[in-house]
N, C-alpha and C positions, 0 to 999 in steps of 0.2 A: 530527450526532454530534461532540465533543469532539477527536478523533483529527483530524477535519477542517478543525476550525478552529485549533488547535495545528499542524497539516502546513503551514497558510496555504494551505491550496486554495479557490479563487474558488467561489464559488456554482454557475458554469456546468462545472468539472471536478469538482465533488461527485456534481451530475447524473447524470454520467457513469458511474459508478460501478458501478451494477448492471450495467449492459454489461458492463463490465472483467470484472465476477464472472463473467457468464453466457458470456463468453467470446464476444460478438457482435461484441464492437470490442476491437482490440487495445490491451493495455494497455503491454505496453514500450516505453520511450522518452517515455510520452506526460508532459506537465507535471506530470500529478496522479501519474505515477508517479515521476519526478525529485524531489517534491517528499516524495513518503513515503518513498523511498529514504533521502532525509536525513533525517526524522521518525525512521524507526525506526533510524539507524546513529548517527548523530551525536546528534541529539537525547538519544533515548533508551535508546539501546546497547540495545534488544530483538530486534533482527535479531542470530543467530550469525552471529562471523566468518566460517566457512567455506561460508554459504549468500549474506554481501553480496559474500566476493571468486565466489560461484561454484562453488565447489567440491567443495560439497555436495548443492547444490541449485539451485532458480533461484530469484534473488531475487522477482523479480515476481511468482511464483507463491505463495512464503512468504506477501508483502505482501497478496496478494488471499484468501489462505486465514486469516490473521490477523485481514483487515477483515469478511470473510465470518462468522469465530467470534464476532466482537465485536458484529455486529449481530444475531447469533441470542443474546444473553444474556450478550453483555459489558458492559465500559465504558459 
């Protein structure tokens, strides 16, 4: 997916991926989530303010429910 190679995630934290969704390995903290954190705040300003400071919501849950949308019929 495009997301993933614009994020600069390595081949072996792409992998990973489905876990994260399926919730079998945790995903915060992990590289591939450091690295979409900045994909969607910095990069691409598609993360709400008040869900990357926390506020709102949890980011990592945003990031995994966004990549989740996008590979049933997105990007």
């Amino acid at each position: 997916m495009k997301i993933f190679k614009d994020a600069k995630l390595t081949l072996e934290q792409t992998a990973l991926i489905p876990s994260y969704i399926d919730g079998s390995l945790d995903f915060y903290g992990t590289p591939a989530y450091e690295k979409l954190y900045e994909y969607f705040t910095a990069e691409t300003g598609e993360m709400p303010y008040g869900i990357a400071k926390a506020r709102d919501g949890d980011p990592d849950f945003w990031i995994l429910e966004t990549i989740e949308g996008l590979t049933n019929g997105g990007r």
